[in-house]
N, C-alpha and C positions, 0 to 999 in steps of 0.2 A: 133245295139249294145245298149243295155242301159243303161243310165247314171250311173249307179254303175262301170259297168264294163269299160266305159272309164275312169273313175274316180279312179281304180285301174290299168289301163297301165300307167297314167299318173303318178299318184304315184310312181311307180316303176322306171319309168325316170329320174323323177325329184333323187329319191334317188339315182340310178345309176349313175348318171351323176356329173360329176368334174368342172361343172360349170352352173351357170343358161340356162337356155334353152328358145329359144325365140318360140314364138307363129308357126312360119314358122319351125320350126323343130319340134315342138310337132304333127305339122300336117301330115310332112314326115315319123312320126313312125308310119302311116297307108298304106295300098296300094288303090288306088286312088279311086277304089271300094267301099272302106269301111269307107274313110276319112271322120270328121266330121268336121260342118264347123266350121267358128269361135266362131259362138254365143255357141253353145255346148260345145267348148274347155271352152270357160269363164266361162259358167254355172257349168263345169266340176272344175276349178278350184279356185273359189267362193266356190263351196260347200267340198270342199278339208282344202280351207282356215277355215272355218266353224267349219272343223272336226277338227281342232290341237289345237282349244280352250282348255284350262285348259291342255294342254303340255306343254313339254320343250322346243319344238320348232314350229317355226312357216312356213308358205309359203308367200315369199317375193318379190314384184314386185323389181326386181333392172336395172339397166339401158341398162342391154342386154337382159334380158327374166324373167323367173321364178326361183328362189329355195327355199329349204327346206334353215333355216339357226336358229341355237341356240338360244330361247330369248334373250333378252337383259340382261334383270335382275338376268338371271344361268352365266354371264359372269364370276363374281369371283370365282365360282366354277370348271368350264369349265377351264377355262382358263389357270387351274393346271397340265390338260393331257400334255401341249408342256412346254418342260424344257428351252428351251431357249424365253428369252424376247423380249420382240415385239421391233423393230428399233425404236429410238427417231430418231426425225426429227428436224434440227435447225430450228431458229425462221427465219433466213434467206429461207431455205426450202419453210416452210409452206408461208410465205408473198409472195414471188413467186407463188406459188401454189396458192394461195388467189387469187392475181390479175389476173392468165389467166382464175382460175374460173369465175371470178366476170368480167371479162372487153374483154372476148376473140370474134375475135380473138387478140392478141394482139402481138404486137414483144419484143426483148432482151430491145432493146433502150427504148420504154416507159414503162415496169416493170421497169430499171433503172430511168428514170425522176421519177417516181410515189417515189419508194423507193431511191432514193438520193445516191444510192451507185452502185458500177458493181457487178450485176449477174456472179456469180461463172460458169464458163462452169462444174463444178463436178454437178452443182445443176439443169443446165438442164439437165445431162445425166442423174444423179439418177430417175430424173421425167420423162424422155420419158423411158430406160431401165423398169421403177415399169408399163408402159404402161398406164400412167396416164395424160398422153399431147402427142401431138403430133405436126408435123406441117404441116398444114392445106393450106399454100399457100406464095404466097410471094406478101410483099407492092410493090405498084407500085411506089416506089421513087428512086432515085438511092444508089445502092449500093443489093436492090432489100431482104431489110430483111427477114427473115422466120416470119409467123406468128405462134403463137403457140395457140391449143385450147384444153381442155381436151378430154377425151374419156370415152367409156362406160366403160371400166377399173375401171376409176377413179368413175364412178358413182355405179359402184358393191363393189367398195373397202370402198367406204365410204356411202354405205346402201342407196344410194338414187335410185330412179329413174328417174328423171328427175332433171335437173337442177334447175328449180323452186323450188322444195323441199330444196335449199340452205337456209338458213336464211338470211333476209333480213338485210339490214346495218345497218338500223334504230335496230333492235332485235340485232346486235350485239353490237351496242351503249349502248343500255340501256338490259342489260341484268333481 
């Protein structure tokens, strides 16, 4: 197969597809025959990413696989197609959300010591229901808490692909 033409199945997947697509399923849309290996898929999607230069959109590593996903900078524009507005999330929320990022895994009781007040049970179900945490295990103390850690959810929802990719504390110190 040559690399044009993997580089247009792959295309087509990635547009067809309702969510990013990881490395191991791009490889199952070949039969075994015919699969390319990994180096090829990358090559194939390097020169994919290549081509959407000077587009409206780009191809994005995020924290389950690959997608197609709208610039950044067409947001204000884009963003006119869907009538209804995007959920605000309280500042109780997001600090939540902050500490299992930034500290997981982590349980209920030390997001509360960190944050000084009790954790809302609405505020862990919002964040495991948006499939953005999950729990990952339980402390070995008594009473045997859940530990809570994010998921590739949460790293597709908020454009990253790795963790690392978070800003570091010091960068949000000094902005």
């Amino acid at each position: 197969m040559t690399p044009q033409a993997l580089q247009r199945i792959l295309e087509g997947a990635l547009m067809a597809a309702q969510r990013p697509l990881s490395l191991r399923e791009m490889e199952g849309l070949f039969p075994e025959a015919e699969r390319p290996g990994r180096d090829e898929l990358k090559a194939a999607l390097a020169a994919l990413e290549q081509s959407c230069e000077g587009r409206g959109y780009a191809l994005r590593q995020v924290g389950s696989g690959y997608r197609f996903q709208v610039r950044e900078e067409l947001a204000p524009w884009v963003s006119r197609l869907w009538e209804e507005k995007p959920p605000r999330y309280s500042r109780a929320l997001l600090e939540t959300l902050a500490l299992i990022a930034y500290r997981q895994p982590i349980t209920r009781a030390e997001i509360e010591e960190v944050r000084g007040v009790t954790v809302s049970s609405q505020i862990i179900r919002t964040l495991t229901e948006r499939e953005w945490i999950r729990v990952v295990g339980h402390k070995d103390v008594p009473g045997r808490p859940a530990l809570f850690a994010t998921t590739s959810g949460f790293l597709d929802y908020f454009n990253l692909s790795s963790l690392d990719d978070l800003p570091t504390l010091a960068e949000l110190r000094d902005p």
